[in-house]
N, C-alpha and C positions, 0 to 999 in steps of 0.2 A: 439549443433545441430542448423540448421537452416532451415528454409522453409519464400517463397515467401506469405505472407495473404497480401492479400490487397493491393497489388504491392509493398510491404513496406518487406523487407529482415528482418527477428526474429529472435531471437537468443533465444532457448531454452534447457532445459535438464529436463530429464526423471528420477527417480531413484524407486527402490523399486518395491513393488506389491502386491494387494488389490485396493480396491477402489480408485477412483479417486482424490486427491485434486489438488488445483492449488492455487499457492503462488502470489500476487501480492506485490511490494515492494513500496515504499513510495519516493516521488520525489527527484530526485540527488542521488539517490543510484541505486540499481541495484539486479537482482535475488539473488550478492553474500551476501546480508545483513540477506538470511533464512538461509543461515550455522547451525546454532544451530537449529533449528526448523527440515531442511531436518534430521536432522541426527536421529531425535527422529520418526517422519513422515515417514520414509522409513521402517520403521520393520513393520506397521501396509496398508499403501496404497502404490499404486503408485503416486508417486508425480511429477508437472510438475509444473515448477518454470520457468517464463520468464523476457524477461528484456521489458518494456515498450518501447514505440515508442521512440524516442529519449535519452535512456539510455542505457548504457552498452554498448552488444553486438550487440543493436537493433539499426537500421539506425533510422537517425535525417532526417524527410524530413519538409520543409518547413512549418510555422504555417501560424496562430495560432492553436492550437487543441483544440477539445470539449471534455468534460469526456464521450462521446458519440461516437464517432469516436475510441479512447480507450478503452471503451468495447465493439464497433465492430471488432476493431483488434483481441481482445484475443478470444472472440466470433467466429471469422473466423480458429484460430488458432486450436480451439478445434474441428470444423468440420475438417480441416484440416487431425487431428491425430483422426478423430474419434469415439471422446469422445463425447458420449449421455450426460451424468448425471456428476459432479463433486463436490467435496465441493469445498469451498473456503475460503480461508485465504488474507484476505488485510489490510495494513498499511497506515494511513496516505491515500496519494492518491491512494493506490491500496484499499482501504476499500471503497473511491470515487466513482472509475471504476467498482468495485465490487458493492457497490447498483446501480449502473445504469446499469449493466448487468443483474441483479435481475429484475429492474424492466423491461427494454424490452426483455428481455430471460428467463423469469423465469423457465420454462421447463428446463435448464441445469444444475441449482445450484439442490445441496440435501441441506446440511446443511452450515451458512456461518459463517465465525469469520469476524466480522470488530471490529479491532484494530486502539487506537489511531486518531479519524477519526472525520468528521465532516458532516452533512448532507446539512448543509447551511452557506452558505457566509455569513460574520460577512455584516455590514454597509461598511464600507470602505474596503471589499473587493477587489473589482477591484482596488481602487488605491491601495490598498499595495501590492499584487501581481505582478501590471504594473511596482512598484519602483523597486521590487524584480529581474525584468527581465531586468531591464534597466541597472540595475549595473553590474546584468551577461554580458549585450553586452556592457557597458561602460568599465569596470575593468576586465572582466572574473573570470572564475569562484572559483579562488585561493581567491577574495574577499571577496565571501560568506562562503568561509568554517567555519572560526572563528564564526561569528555570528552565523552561524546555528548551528553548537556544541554547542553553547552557550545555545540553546531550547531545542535541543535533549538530552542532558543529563544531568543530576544534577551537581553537584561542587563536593560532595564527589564520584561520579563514575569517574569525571576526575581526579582526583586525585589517584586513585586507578586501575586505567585500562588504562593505555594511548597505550597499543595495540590497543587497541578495538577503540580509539578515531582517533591512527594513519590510523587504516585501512577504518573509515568508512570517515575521513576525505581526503582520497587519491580518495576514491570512488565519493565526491561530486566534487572533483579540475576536477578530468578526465570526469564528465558527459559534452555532448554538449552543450555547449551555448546557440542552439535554441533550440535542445530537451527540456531543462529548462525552457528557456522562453514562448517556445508553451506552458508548461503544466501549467505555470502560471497563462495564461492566461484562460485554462480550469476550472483549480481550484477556480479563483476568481469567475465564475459564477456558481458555485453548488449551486444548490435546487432543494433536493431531499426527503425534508420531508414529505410532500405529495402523492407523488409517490409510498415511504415506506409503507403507513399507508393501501396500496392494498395489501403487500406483506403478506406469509403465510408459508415463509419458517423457521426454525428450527434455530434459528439467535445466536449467542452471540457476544454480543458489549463488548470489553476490551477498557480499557485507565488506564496511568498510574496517580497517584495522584496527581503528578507534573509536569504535562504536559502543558508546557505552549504555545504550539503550536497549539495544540486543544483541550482544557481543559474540563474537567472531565462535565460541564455542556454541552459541543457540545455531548459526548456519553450520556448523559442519554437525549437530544432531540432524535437519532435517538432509542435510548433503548423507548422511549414513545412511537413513531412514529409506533415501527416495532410488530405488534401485536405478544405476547408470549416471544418475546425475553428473553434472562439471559443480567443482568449487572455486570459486574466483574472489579471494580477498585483496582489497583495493587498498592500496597502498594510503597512507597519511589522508583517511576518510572518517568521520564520525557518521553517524544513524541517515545523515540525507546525502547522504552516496554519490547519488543524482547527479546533485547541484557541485559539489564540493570538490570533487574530481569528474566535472562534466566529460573533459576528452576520454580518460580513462574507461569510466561507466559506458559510454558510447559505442566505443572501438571494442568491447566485450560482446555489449549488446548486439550489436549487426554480426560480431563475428559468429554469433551463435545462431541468430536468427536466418542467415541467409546460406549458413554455412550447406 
């Protein structure tokens, strides 16, 4: 489906029914990386899974973007489909977009998972993000596939699932070159652990043990930050959590959500 938020054309889908959640997905992939997740999420809520501004299904308009801008998008989205209240599920940069909707929207989240994520820009944030986008527009995006597989999963899960590697690997080749590079550039300035430390909502933080992309000490900053929160590190997991220990991620996620 699609609709007009923000003069920016979104691409999203609906399934299921009960409560509200909403899936955000993690940069150079796209809504189709919650597969495993919709399918368990749909017997208990209604679920709404989109593609970010510059990914997927979602038009790429001109950058640079803010994680701010990003959680006014989805934020627009949901008045849109007039959704009051929702949970929320984010990865990586949708765990990003997700506390920064938290904190200037708090009224619409109920309960939030941020997986795999990070609250604050390491030191050399900004340049290694700006390197990261420079090679998207120097090489495109067939450059970065390798190396990033190379963070998001372990050695023994590439070796043992190369569907799984094919398809998330086809999904970073086909993201937009500036879609990418805007959200780079968003990513490299997050600080948002301050911000968190108002928050009051029902939170659990996941990351996986092996996650070298935002390592297990980036979630237990936002797990300090975010008063009450659960920390839940997943055992033999790199950055896409998700996928790589689906039963695991799962059996967390309902148990929190339904609990």
């Amino acid at each position: 489906m699609q609709a007009t938020i923000n003069g920016l054309n979104t691409h999203y889908e609906i399934s299921g029914s009960g409560p509200w959640i909403t899936l955000s997905h993690s940069l150079a992939c796209s809504s189709e990386m919650w597969k495993p997740q919709v399918e368990v999420l749909k017997k208990h809520f209604t679920v709404l899974s989109y593609d970010t501004r510059g990914h997927g299904k979602t038009a790429a308009t001109t950058g640079p973007y803010t994680l701010e801008q990003l959680a006014d998008d989805v934020h627009g989205l949901l008045v849109h489909l007039g959704v009051k209240k929702t949970h929320w599920m984010g990865l990586s940069m949708g765990g990003m977009i997700g506390q920064v909707l938290a904190i200037r929207h708090p009224e619409c989240l109920d309960k939030v998972i941020i997986a795999d994520s990070t609250g604050k820009a390491p030191p050399n944030g900004v340049a290694m993000w700006a390197e990261r986008a420079q090679i998207a527009r120097d090489k495109g995006m067939t450059a970065l596939v390798e190396p990033t597989l190379g963070r998001w999963f372990t050695e023994p899960f590439h070796a043992s699932h190369p569907q799984v590697l094919k398809e998330i690997g086809a999904l970073i080749a086909s993201t937009p070159v500036e879609g990418y590079a805007s959200c780079c550039a968003a990513i490299g300035q997050i600080d948002n652990l301050e911000g968190i430390k108002k928050l009051h909502h029902n939170a659990l933080i996941m990351v996986g043990d092996k996650d070298l992309a935002t390592p297990v000490a980036a979630s237990e900053a936002i797990h300090n930050s975010w008063n009450g929160s659960k920390l839940v590190v997943i055992k033999d997991a790199a950055h896409l959590s998700n996928l790589e220990q689906e039963k695991t991620y799962n059996e967390s996620m309902i148990e929190f959500l339904i609990d």
